[in-house]
C-alpha positions in Angstrom: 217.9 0.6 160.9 216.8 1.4 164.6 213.7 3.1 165.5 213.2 3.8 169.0 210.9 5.8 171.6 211.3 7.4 174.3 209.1 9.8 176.6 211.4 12.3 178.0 209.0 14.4 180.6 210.3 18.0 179.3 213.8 18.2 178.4 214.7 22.1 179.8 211.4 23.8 181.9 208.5 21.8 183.0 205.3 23.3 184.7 205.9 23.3 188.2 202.9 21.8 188.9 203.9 18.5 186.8 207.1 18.6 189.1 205.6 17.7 192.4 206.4 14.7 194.3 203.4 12.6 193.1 199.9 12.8 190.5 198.0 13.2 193.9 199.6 16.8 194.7 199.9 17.7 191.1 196.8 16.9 189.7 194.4 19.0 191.7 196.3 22.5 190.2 196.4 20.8 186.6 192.4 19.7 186.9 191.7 23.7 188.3 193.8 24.5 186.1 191.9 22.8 183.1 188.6 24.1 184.5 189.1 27.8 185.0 191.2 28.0 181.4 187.7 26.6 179.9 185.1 29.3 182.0 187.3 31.7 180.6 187.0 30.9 177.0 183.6 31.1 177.0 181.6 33.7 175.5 179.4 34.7 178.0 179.7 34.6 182.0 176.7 34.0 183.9 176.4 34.9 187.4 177.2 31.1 188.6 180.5 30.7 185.8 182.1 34.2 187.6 181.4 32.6 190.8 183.3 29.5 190.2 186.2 31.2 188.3 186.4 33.4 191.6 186.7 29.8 193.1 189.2 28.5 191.1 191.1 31.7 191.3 191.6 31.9 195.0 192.3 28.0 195.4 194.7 28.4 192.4 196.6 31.4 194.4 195.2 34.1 192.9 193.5 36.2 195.3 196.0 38.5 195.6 198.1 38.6 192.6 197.9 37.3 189.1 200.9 35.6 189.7 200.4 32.1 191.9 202.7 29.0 192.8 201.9 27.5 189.8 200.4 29.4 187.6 200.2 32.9 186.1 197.2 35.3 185.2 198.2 37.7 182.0 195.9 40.7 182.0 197.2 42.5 178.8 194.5 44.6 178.1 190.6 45.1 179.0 189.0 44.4 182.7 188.4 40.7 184.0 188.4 41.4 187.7 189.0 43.3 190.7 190.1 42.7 193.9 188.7 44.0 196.4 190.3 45.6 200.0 188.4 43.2 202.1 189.5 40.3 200.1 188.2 37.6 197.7 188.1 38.1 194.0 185.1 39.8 192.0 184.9 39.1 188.0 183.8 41.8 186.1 184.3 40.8 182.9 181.0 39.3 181.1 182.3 37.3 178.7 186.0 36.6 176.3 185.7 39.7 174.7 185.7 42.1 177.6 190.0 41.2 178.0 192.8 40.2 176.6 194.9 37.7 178.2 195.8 34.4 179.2 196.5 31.7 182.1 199.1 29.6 181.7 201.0 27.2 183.9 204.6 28.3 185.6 207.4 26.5 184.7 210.8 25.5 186.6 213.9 24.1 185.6 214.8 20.5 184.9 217.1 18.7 187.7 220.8 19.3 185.8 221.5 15.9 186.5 218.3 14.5 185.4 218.8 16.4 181.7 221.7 15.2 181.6 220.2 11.2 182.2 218.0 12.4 179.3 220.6 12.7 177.0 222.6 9.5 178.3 219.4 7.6 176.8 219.1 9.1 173.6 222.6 8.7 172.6 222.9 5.3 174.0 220.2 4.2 172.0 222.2 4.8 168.7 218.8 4.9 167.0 218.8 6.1 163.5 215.1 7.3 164.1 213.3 8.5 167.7 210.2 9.7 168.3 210.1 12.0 171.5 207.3 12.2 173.8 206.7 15.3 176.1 209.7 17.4 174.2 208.5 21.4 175.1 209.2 22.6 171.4 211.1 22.0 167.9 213.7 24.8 169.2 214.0 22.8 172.7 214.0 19.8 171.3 216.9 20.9 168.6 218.7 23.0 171.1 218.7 19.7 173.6 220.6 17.7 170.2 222.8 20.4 169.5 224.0 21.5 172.9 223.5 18.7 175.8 224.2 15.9 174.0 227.0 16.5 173.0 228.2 17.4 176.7 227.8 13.8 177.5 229.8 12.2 174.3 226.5 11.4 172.7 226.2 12.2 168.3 223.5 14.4 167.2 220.7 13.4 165.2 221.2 15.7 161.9 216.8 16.0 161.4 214.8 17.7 164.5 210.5 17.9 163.4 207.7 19.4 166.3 204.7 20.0 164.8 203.0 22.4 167.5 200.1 20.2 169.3 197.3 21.2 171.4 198.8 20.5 175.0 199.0 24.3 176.8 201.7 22.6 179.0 204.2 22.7 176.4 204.1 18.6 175.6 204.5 17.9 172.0 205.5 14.6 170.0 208.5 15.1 167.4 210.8 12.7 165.3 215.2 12.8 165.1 216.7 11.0 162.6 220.7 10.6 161.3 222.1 11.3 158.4 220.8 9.4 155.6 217.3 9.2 157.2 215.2 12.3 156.0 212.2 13.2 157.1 209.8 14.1 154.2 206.2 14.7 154.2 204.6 15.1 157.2 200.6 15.5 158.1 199.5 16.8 161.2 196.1 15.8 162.6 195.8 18.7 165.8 192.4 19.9 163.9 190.6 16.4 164.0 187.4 16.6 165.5 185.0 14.4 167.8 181.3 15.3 167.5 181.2 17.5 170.8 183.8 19.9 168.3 186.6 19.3 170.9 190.2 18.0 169.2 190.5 14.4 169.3 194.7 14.6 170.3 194.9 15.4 173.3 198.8 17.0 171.6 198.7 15.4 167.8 199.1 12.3 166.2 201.6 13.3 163.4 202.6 11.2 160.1 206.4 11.1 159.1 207.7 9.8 156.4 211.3 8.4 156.7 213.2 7.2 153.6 216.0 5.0 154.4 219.4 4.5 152.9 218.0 1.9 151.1 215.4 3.8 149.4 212.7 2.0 151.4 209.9 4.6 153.2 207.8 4.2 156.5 205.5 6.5 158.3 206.1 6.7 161.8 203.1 7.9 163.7 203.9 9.6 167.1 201.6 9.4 169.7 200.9 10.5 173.8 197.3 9.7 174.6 194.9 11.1 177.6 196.5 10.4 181.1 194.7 8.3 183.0 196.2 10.6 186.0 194.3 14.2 184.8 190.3 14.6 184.6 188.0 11.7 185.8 188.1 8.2 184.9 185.0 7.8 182.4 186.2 10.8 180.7 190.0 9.8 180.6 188.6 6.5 179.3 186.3 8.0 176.6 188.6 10.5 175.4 191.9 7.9 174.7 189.6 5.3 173.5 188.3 8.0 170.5 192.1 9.0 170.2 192.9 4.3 169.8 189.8 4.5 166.8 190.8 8.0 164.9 194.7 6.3 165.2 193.3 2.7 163.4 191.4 5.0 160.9 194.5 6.7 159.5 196.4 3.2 159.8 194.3 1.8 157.8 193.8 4.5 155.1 197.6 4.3 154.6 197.5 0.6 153.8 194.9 1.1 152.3 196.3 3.9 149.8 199.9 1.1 149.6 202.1 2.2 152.5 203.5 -1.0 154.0 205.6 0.1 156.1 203.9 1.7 159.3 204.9 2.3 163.2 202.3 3.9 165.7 204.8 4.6 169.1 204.9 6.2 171.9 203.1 7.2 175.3 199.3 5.2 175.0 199.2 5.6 178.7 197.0 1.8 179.2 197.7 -1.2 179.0 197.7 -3.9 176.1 194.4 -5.3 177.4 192.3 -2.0 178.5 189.2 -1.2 176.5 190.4 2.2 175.4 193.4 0.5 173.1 191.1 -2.3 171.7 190.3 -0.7 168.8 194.2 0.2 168.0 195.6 -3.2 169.2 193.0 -5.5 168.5 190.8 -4.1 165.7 193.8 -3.1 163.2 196.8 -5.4 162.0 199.4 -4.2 164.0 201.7 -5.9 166.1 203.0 -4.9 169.2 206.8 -5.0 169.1 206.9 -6.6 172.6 205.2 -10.2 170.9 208.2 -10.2 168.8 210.6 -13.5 170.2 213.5 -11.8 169.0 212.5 -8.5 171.5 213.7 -8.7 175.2 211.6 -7.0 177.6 214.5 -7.0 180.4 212.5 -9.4 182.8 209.6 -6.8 183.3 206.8 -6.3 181.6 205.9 -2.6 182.3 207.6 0.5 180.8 206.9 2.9 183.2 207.8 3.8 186.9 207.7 0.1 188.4 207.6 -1.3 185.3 205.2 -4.3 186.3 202.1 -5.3 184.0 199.7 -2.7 185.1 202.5 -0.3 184.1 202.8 -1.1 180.3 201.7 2.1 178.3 204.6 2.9 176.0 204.3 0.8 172.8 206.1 0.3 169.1 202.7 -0.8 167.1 204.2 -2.5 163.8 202.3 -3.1 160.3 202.3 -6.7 159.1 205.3 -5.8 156.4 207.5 -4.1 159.2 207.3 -6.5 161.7 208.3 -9.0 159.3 211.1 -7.0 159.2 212.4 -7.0 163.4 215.7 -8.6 163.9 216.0 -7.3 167.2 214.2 -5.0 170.3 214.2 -4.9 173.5 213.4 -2.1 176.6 216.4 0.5 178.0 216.1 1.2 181.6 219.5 2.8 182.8 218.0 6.0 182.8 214.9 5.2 185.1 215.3 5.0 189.0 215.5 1.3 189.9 214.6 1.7 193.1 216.6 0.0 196.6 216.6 -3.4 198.0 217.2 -4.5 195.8 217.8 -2.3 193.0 215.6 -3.8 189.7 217.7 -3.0 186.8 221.3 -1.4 186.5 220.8 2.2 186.2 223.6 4.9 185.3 225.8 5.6 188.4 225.2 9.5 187.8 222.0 8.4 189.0 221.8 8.7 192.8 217.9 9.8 193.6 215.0 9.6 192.1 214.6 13.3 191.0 217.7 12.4 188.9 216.2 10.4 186.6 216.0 11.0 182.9 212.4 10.1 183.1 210.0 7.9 184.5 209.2 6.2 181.4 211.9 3.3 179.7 212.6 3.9 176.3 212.1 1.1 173.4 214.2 0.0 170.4 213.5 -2.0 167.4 216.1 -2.7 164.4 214.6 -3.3 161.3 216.0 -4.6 158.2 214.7 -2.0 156.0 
């Protein structure tokens, strides 16, 4: 069988703010973003928490209408604020109660031709199981199968699974399989805890369970940890490195309750060596896919953008029994831009800019005789 991952960056809509040309113009409206969504939750306002979400408000594009470039204020019911004729913003709410409402981020359409690079990758794959990174929904996800690939000669997967995560930017993890590769029982870990009562998964960290045509089963544990490119450094580092330990603890209580057959992939966003992923890479039994002598990294290292060393962060983490089981792997580029002079990998020739690209991430394959 062939398992593969691939981290498609939103496969219809994608918050506009994620679309900009770089992390450094995108992730000052995610971080405000992140800050004024967490003042509002709170209880209570004080005097110095209206002040800042004033703040936030007006650099956010807010002062004048609750709709901004990037995101949008919904005031269904109850008082938060008023804006005054002489400008600026005044909250009058005093705490979560006082309104009803959200903020969320706007969205935009995907680049057509970038979608349809998206699909190119998944149905030249041929994998009989892929785990998606950054798909908006299970509908999206299922609608993407049914409708796009298709368009470009690629088969559909017959089995679609989202499990809802925690990301308000619409980035979930899922599973597609083929015929003859169910997906069974499923666990969803979105309400683990760290101490501070915050959700460990930054989305989720979901169990499948695949039976093959064989009979044989494997859980295949999707994952997209913290970014190292949203929030501060220590934090970013704390956070993914708590996400690394929770994923070795339910590793370990699977082989430990007799599964042999396990597969942690997807998005880690750090590399093989970082602190963060030492207790996932180093503390546990897994393998990464990319020791394997039978698995061909394509003469570069990395799996995103540049794809150099510092830019390794996608992974297929294998259980002892599995990766006894690798016959072949390797990395798929054609859908990432190669860049010019000279151009590192073939690409698709539908693929003329960067902005058409069906991500910045390469996907990765490993067939398994199971």
């Amino acid at each position: 069988m062939r398992l593969a991952v691939y981290n498609v960056e939103n496969l219809f809509d994608r918050a506009k703010a994620m679309n900009l040309g770089s992390w450094a113009e995108g992730r000052p409206v995610l971080d405000r973003f992140a800050a004024l969504n967490s003042l509002l939750g709170q209880v209570t306002y004080s005097g110095s928490d209206k002040a800042e979400m004033a703040r936030l408000m007006i650099e956010l594009g807010l002062e004048k209408s609750d709709t901004g470039p990037f995101v949008l204020l919904r005031r269904n019911r109850g008082g938060l604020l008023k804006r005054p004729r002489s400008g600026g913003l005044e909250i009058v709410a005093d705490g979560r109660a006082d309104w009803v409402g959200s903020l969320e981020l706007r969205d935009e359409p995907i680049n057509e031709h970038a979608m349809r690079n998206t699909a190119r990758v998944m149905g030249d794959l041929k994998a009989d199981v892929l785990g998606v990174v950054e798909a908006e929904s299970r509908p999206v996800l299922s609608a993407f199968n049914r409708e796009i690939l298709p368009a470009i000669g690629g088969a559909p997967l017959r089995h679609v699974m989202v499990i809802d995560g925690n990301d308000e930017r619409g980035i979930d993890v899922g599973l597609m399989s083929r015929e003859g590769y169910p997906i069974g029982a499923m666990r969803s870990h979105v309400d683990d805890l760290l101490p501070n009562g915050e959700p460990v998964f930054s989305r989720d960290c979901p169990e499948f369970e695949v039976t093959t045509p064989t009979g044989a089963r494997l859980v295949v544990m999707v994952n997209h940890l913290k970014s190292k490119g949203y929030g501060g450094k220590a934090a970013s580092d704390a956070k993914r490195k708590a996400q690394a330990e929770r994923i070795a603890e339910i590793y370990e209580g699977l082989i430990q309750q007799g599964t042999e057959h396990v597969a942690v992939i997807g998005d880690l966003n750090d590399t093989p060596d970082s602190d963060p992923l030492r207790p996932l890479i180093e503390g546990t039994s897994l393998t990464d896919v990319a020791e394997h002598g039978a698995f061909d990294d394509g003469g570069y290292p990395g799996t995103y953008g540049p794809c150099t060393a510092s830019n390794k962060i996608d992974y297929m983490l294998l259980s002892p029994a599995l990766y006894a089981r690798v016959v072949a792997g390797g990395v798929f580029r054609k859908g990432m831009w190669p860049g010019v002079r000279p151009k590192k990998w073939d690409a698709y020739t539908e693929l003329t800019r960067p902005e058409e690209a069906g991500s910045d991430h390469a996907a990765l394959w490993v067939d398994l005789d199971i």
